[in-house]
Backbone as CSV, one residue per row, in Angstrom:
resi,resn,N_x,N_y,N_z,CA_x,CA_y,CA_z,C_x,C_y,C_z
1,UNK,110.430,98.226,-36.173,110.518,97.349,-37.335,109.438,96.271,-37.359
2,UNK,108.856,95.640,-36.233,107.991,95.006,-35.738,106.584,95.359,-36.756
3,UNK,106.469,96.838,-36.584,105.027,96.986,-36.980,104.844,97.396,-38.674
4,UNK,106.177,97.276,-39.142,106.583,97.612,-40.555,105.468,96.780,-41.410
5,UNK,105.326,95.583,-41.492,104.166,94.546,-42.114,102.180,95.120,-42.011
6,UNK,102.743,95.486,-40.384,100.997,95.702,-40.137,100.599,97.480,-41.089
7,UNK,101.934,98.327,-40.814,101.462,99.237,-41.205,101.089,99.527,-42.760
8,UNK,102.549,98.341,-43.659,102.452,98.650,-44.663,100.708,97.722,-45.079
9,UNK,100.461,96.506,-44.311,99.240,96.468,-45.129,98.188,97.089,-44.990
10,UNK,98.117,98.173,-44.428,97.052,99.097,-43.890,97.303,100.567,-45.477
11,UNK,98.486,100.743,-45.502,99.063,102.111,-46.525,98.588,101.195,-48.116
12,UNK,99.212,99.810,-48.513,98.480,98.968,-49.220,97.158,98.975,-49.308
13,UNK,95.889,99.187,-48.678,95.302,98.542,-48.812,94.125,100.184,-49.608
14,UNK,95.276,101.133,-49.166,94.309,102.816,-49.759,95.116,102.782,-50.830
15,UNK,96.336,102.583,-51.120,97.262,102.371,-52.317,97.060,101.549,-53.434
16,UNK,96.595,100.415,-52.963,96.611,99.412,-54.424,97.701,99.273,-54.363
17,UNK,98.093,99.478,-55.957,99.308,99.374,-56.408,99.924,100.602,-56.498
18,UNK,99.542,101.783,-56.233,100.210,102.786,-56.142,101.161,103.305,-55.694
19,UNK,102.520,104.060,-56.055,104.053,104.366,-55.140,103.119,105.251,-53.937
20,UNK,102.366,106.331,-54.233,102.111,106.921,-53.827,100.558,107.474,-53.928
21,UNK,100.394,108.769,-53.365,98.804,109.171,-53.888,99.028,110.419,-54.090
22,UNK,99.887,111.182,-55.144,100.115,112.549,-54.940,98.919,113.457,-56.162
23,UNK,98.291,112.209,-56.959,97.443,113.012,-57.572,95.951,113.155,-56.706
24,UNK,95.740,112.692,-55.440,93.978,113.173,-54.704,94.992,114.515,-53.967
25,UNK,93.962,115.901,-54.683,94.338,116.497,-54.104,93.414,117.266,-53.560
26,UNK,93.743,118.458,-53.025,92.469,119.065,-51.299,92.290,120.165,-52.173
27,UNK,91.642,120.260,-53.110,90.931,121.739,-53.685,90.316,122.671,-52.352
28,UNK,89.671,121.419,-51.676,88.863,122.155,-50.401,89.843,123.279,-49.373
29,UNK,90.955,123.117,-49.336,92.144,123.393,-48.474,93.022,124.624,-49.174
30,UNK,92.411,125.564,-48.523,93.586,126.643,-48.955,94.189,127.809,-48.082
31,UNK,95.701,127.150,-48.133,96.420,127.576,-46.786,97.685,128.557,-46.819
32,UNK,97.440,130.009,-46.450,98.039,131.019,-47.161,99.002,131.322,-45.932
33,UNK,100.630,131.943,-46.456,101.699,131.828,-45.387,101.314,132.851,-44.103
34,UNK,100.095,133.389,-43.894,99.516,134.031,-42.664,99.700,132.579,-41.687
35,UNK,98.678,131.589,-42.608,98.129,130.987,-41.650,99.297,129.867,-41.292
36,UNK,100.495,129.585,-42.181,101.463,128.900,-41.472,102.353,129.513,-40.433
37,UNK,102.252,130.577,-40.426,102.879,131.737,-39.229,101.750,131.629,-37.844
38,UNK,100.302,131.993,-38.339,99.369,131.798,-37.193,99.907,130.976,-35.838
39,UNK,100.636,130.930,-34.740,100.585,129.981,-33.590,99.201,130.325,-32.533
40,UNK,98.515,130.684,-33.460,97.088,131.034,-32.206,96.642,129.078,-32.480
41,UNK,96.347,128.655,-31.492,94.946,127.632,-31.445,94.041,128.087,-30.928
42,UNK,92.770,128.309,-30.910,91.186,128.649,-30.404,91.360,127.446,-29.308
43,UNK,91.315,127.789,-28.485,91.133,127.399,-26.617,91.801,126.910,-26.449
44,UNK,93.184,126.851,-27.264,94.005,126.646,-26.883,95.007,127.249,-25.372
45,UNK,95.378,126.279,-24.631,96.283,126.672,-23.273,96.913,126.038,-23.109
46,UNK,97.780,126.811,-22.224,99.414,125.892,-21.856,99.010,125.760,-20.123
47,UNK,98.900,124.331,-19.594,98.859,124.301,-18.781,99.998,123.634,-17.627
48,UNK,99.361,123.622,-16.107,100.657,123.022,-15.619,100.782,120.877,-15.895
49,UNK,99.796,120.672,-16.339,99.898,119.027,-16.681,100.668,119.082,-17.881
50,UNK,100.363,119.906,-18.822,101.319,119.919,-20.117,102.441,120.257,-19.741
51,UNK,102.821,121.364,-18.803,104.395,121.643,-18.425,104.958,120.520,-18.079
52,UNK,104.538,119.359,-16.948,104.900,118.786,-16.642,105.067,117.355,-17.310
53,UNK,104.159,117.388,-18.861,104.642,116.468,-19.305,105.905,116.210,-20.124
54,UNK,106.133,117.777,-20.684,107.106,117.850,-21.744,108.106,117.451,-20.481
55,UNK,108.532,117.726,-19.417,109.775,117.747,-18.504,109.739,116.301,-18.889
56,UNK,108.944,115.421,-18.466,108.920,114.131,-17.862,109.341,113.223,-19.280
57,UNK,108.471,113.638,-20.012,109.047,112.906,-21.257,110.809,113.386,-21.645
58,UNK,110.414,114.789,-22.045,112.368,115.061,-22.465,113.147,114.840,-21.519
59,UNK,113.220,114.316,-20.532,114.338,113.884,-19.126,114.183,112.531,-19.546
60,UNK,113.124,111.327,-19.616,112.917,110.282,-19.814,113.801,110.086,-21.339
61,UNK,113.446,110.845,-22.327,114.134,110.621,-23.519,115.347,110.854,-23.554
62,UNK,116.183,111.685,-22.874,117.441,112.495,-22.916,117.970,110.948,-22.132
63,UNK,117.676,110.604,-21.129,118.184,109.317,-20.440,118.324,107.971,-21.360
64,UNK,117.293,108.195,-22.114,116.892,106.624,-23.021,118.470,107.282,-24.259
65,UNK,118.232,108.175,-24.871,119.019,108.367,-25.943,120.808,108.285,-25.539
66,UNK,120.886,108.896,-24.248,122.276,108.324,-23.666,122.766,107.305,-22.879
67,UNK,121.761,105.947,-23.008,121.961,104.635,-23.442,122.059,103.913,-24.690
68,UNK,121.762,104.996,-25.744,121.607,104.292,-27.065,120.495,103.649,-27.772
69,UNK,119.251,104.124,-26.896,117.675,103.967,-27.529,117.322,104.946,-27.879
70,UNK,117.337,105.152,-29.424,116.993,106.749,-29.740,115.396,106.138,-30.213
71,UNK,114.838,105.294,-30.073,113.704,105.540,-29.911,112.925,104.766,-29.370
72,UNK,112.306,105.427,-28.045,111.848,104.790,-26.851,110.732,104.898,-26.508
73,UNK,110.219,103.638,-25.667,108.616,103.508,-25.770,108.146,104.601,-24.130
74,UNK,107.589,105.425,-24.187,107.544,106.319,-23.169,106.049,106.158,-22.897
75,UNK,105.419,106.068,-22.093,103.934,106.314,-21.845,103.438,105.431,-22.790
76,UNK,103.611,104.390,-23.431,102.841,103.574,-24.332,102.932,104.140,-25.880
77,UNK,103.965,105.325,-25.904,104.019,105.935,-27.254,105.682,106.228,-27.602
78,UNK,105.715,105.539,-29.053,107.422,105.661,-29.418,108.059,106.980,-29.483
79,UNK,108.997,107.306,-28.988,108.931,108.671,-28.650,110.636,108.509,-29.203
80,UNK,111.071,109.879,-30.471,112.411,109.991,-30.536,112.478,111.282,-30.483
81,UNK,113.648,111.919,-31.222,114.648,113.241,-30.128,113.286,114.413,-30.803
82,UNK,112.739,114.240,-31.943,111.504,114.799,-32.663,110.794,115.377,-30.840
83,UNK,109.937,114.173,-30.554,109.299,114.429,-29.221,109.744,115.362,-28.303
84,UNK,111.408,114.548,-27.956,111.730,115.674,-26.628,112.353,116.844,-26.910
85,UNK,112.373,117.054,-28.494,112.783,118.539,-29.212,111.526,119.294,-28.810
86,UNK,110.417,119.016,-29.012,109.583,119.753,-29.208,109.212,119.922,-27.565
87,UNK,109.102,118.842,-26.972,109.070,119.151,-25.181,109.907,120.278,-25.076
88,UNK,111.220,120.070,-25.317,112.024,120.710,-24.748,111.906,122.336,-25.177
89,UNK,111.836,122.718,-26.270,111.559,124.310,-27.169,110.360,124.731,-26.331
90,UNK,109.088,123.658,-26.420,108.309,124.138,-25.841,108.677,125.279,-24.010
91,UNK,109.283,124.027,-23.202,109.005,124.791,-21.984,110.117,125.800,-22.182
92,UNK,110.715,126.169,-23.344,112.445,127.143,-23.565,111.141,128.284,-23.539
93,UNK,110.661,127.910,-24.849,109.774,129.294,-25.040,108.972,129.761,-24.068
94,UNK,108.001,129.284,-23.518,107.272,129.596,-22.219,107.809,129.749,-21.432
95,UNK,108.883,129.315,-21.172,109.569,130.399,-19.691,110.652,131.394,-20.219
96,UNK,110.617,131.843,-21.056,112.025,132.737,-22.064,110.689,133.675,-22.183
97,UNK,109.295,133.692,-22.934,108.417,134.409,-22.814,107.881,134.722,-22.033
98,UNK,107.889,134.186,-20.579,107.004,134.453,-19.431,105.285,134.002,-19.920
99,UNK,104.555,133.206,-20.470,103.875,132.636,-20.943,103.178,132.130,-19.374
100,UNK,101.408,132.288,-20.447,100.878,131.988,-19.179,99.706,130.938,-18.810
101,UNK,99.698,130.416,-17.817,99.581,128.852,-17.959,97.782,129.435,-17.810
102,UNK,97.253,127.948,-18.012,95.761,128.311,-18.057,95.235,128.929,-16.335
103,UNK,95.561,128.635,-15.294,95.441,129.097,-14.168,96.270,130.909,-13.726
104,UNK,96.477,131.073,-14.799,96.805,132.429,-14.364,98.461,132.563,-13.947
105,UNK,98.928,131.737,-13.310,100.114,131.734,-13.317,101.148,131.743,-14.377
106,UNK,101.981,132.551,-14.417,103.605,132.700,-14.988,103.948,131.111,-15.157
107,UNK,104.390,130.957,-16.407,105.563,129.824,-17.046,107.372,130.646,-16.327
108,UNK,107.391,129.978,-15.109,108.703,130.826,-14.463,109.912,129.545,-14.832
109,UNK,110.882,130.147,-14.467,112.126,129.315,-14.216,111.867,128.429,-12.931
110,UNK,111.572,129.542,-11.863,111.290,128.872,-10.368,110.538,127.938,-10.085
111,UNK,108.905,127.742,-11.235,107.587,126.758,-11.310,108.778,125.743,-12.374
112,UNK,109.440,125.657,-13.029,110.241,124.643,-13.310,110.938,123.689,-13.017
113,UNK,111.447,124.658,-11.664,112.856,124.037,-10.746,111.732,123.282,-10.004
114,UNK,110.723,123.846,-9.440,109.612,123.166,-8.870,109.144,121.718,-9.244
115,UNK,108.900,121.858,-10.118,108.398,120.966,-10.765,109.233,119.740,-11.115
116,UNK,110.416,120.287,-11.076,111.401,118.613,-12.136,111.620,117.554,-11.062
117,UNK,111.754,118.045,-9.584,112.263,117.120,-8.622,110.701,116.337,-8.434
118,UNK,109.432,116.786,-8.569,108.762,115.810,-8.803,108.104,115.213,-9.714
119,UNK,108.978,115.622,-10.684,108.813,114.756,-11.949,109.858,113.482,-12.042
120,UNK,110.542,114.106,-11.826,111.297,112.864,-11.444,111.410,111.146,-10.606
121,UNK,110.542,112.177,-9.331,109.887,110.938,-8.357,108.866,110.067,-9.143
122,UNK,108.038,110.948,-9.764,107.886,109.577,-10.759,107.996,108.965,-11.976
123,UNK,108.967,109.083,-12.487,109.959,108.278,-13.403,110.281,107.638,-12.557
124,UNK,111.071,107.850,-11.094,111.594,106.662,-10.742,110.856,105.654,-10.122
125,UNK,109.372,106.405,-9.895,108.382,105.126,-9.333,108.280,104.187,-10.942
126,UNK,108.013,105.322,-11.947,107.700,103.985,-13.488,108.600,103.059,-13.610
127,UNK,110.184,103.551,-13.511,110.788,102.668,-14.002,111.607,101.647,-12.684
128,UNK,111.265,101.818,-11.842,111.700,101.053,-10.573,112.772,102.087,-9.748
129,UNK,113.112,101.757,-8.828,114.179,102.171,-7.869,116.011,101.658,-8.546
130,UNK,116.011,100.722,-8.404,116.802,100.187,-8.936,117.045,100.705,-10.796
131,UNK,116.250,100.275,-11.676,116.638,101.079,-13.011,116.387,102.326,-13.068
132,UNK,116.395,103.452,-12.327,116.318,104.313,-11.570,117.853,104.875,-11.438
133,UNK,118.586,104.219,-9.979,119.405,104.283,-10.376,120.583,104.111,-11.290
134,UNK,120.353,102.863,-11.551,121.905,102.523,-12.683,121.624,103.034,-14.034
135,UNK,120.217,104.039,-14.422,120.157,105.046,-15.840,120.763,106.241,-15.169
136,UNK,120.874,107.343,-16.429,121.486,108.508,-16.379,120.576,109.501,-15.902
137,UNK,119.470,109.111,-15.044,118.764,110.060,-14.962,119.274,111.845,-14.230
138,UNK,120.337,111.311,-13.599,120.962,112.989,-13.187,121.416,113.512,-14.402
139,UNK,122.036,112.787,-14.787,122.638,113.732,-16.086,122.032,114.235,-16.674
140,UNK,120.960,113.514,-17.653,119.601,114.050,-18.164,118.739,114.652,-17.589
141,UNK,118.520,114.988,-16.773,117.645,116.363,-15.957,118.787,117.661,-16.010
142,UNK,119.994,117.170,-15.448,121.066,118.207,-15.880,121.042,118.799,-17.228
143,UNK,121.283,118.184,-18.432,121.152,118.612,-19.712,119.788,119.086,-19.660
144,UNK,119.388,118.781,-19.549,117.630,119.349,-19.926,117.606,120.739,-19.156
145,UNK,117.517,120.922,-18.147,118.247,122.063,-17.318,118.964,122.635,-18.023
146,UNK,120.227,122.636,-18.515,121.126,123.745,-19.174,120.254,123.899,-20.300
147,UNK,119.446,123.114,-20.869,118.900,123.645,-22.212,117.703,124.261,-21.996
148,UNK,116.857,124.394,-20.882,115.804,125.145,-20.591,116.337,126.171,-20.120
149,UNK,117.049,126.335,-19.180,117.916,127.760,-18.538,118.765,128.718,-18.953
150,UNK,119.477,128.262,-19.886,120.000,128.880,-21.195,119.337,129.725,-21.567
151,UNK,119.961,131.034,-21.721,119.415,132.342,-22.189,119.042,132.290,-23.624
152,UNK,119.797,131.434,-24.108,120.259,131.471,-25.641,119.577,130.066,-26.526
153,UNK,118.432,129.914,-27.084,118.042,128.654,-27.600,119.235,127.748,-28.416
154,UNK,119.552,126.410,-27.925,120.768,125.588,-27.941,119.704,125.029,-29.884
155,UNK,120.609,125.175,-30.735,119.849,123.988,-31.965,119.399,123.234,-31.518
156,UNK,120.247,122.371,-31.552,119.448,121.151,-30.734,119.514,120.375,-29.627
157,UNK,118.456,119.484,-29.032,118.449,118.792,-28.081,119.739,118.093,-27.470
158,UNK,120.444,117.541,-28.347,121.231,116.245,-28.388,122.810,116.409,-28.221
159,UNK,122.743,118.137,-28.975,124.142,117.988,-28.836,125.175,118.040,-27.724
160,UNK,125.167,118.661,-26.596,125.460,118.391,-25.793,125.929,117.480,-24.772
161,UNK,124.810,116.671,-25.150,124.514,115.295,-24.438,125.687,114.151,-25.425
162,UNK,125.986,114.563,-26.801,127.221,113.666,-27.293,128.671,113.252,-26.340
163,UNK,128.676,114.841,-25.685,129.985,114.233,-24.723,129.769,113.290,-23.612
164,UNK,128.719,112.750,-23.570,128.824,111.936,-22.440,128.232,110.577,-23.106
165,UNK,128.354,110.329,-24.434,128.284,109.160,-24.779,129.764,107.765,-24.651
166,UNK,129.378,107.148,-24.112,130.142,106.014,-23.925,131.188,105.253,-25.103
């Protein structure tokens, strides 16, 4: 809510007085339902720093949201269930596909399990020892876990995680 003033005088200032700008339109731009299906990116790769960020963020968010901050400042960037939806689908799909990271290696279940216990170590170096413990961080690696391990893609992120709201 803070940045509501700075942003609107920035959207003001291409606006005028305008509600909106729906008459500049992109003649240049023409985008046919191939190319909204397309998931190719050109050099595009899934690597193991990206694996490990989606964990770190959707465990970090899954923890923040079952305190009641659904939208939390993570890495210097506001991050809500949007973010750790898309973390989270992401590593569903790459290890449900066997997907393969830029080093040649398999997106496994096992490079997962690998991976979360030291992802974790540092969350708890970011956020101290102490707020560390007294957040939900087991629980939320737990949920995140049933929703990556799950045979079956869960809708969404969150629901689950309702029964253990306070």
């Amino acid at each position: 809510p803070d940045l509501v003033p700075v942003a609107k005088q920035m959207i003001d200032k291409v606006l005028r007085s305008k509600p909106q700008h729906k008459e500049r339109l992109r003649e240049e731009v023409n985008v046919t339902a191939g190319d909204l299906l397309n998931m190719n990116i050109p050099g595009g790769t899934i690597t193991e720093n990206g694996l490990r960020h989606n964990i770190n963020v959707g465990i970090q968010y899954l923890e923040s949201w079952l305190r009641g901050v659904g939208a939390a400042s993570i890495y210097n960037l506001m991050e809500d269930a949007a973010t750790a939806e898309i973390s989270r689908s992401q590593i569903w799909q790459w290890l449900h596909h066997k997907a393969n990271l830029a080093d040649g290696r398999n997106a496994t279940a096992e490079l997962y399990k690998k991976l979360v216990p030291e992802e974790l170590a540092k969350i708890k170096e970011l956020v101290g020892a102490e707020n560390f413990k007294n957040g939900q961080f087991d629980l939320s690696r737990q949920l995140f876990d049933d929703l990556i391990t799950d045979k079956n893609f869960a809708e969404f992120l969150t629901l689950n995680a309702y029964n253990h709201l306070n």
